[in-house]
C-alpha positions in Angstrom: 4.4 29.6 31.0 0.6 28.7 32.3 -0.7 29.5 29.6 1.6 27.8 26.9 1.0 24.7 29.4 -2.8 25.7 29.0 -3.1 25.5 25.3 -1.0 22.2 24.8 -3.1 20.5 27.0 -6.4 21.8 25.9 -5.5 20.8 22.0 -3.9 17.2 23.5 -7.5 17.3 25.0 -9.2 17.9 22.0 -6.8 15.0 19.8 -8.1 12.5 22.2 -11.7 13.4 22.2 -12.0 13.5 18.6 -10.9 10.4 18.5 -12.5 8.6 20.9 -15.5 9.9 20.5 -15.2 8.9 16.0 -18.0 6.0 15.3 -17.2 3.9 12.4 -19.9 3.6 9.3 -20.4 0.2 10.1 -20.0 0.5 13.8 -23.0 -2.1 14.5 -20.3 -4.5 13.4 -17.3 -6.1 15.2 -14.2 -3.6 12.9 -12.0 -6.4 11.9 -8.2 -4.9 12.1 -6.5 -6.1 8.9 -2.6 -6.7 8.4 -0.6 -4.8 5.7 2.4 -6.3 4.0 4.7 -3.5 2.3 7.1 -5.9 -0.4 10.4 -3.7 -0.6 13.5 -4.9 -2.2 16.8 -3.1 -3.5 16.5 0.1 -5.7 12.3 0.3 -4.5 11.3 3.6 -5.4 10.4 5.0 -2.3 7.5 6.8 -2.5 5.8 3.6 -3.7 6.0 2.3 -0.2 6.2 5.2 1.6 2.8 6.8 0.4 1.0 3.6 0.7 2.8 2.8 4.5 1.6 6.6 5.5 -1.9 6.3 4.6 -2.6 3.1 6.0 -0.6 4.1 9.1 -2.3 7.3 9.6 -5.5 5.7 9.2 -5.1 3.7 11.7 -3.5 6.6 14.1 -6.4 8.8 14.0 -9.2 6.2 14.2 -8.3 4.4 17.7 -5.8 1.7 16.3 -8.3 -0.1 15.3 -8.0 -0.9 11.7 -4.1 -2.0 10.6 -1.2 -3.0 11.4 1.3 -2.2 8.8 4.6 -3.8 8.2 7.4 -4.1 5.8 8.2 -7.1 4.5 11.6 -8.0 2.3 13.4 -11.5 1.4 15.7 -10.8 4.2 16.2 -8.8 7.2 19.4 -7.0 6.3 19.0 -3.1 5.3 17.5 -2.4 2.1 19.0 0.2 0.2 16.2 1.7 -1.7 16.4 4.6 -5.0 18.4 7.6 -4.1 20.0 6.0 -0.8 17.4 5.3 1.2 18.0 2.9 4.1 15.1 1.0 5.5 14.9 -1.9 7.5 12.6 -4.6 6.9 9.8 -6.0 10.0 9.9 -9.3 8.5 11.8 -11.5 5.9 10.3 -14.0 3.7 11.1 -16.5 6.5 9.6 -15.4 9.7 6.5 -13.0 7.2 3.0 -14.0 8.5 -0.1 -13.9 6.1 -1.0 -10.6 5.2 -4.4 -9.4 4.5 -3.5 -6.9 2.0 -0.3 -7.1 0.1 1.7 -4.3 -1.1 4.2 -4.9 -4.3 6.0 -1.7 -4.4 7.7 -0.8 -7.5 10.9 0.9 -8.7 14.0 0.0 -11.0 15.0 -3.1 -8.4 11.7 -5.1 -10.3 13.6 -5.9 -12.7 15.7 -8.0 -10.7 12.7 -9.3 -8.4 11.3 -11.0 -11.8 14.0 -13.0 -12.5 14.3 -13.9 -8.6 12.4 -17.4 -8.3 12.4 -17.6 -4.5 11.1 -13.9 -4.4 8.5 -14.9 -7.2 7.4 -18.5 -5.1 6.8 -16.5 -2.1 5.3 -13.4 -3.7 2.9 -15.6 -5.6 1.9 -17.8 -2.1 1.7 -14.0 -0.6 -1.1 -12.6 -2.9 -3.0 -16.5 -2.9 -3.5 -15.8 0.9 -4.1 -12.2 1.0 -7.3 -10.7 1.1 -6.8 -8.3 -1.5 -3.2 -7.4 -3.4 -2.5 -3.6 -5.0 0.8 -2.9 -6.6 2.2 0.5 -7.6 3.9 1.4 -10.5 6.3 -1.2 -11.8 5.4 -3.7 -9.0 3.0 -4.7 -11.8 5.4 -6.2 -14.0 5.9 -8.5 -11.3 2.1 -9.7 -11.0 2.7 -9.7 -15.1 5.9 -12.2 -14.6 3.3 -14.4 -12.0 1.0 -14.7 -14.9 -1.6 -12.4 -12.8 -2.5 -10.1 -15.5 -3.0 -12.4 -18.1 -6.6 -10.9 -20.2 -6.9 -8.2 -17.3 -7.1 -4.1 -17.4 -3.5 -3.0 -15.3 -2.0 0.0 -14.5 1.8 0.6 -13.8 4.3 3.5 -14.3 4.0 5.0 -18.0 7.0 3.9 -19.4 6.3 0.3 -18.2 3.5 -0.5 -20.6 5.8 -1.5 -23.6 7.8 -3.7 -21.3 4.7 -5.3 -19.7 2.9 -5.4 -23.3 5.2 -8.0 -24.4 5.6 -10.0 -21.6 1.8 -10.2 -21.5 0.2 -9.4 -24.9 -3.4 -10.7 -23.2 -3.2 -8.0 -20.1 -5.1 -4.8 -21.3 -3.3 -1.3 -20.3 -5.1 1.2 -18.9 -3.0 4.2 -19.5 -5.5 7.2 -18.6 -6.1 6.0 -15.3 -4.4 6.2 -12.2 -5.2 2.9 -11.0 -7.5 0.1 -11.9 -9.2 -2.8 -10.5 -7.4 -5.6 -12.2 -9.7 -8.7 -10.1 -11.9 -10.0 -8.0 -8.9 -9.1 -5.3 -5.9 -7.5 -7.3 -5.5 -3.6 -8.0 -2.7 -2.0 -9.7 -1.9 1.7 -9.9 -0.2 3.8 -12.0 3.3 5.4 -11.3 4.7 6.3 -7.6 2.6 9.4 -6.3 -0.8 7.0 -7.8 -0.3 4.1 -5.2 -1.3 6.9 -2.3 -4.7 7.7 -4.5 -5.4 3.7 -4.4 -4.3 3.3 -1.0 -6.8 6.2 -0.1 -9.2 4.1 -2.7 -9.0 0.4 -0.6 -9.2 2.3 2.8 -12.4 3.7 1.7 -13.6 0.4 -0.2 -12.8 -1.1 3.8 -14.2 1.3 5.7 -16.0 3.6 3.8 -15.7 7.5 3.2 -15.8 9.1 6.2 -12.3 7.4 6.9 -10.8 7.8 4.2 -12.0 11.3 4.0 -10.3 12.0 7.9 -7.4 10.2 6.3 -6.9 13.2 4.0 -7.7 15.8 6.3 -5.3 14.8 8.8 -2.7 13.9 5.9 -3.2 17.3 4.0 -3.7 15.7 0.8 -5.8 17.1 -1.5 -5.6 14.2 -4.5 -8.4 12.2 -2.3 -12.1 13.2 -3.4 
């Protein structure tokens, strides 16, 4: 029993040290700890918030709490039901939602219904005007298409999106061999579910550079981050 008691303190020990003890690649500079908004709705797939919400999260976890605070964010506070049964409830509604620094438009088969929803559309819109930068996964890219984001711009959504998107904007310019893309100055889009971790692994890197991102996927066991 002393020594079972041993070992789990010695490796809690060794969690804390290592983290601690991590220095930043720009640790001359004040780390400025951004907020993450993660749009969900009905029918959102769920790994297209889930994968983003886990490496942001984790990222934060295992270098001190110091760089976000993630959130989800939906037009109201009730349960969202999301693909295959999924309950999940919301941090904030469009109400009471502060200004995020980086947006999160999930996607899924409930997009549809989000671009023909004005008052989610008005406060999407406001959402990515105010963010810092704005990604969205897989189909959450019709919705920047329906905003009139993507108009003359390289995007990236789930594959059998592009026809869809195509002739709502005939200007945007699919990127179908990639995984994701950056579409602007401050707007990414990714490909379908599983490629909005491998841009979420992308922004925490572009944020605070590959060492992080690289403990990231160590800690996380993924091996799709290079």
């Amino acid at each position: 029993m002393r020594t079972l008691l041993f070992l789990v303190l010695a490796i809690s020990f060794q969690t804390v040290k290592a983290s601690s003890s991590y220095k930043f690649h720009n640790d001359s500079t004040e780390i400025k700890k951004r907020t993450v908004g993660i749009l969900i709705f009905k029918n959102a797939e769920v790994l297209d918030f889930a994968g983003p919400f886990e490496v942001f999260s984790v990222s934060n976890q295992i270098h001190n709490n110091k760089l976000f605070d993630v959130s989800v964010v939906a037009k109201t506070k009730e349960p969202i039901v999301a693909m295959n049964g999924l309950s999940v409830n919301p941090d904030y509604s469009f109400e009471d939602a502060p200004t995020f620094d980086i947006l999160i438009i999930s996607g899924g088969m409930g997009a549809s219904l989000v671009v023909k929803d004005k008052e989610a559309l008005k406060w999407i819109d406001k959402a990515v005007k105010k963010s810092e930068l704005t990604m969205s996964v897989c189909t959450g890219a019709a919705i920047l298409g329906k905003l009139g984001l993507l108009e003359g711009k390289p995007y990236c959504t789930h594959n059998t999106v592009y026809p869809f998107i195509e002739k709502m904007v005939p200007t945007a310019k699919p990127q179908k061999e990639k995984r994701f893309i950056q579409s602007d100055e401050k707007l990414y889009t990714s490909a379908g579910i599983s490629a909005g971790i491998d841009l979420s692994f992308h922004i925490v890197e572009k944020l605070h550079g590959k060492e992080v991102a690289s403990n990231t996927a160590q800690y996380m066991e993924y091996k799709g981050y290079k």
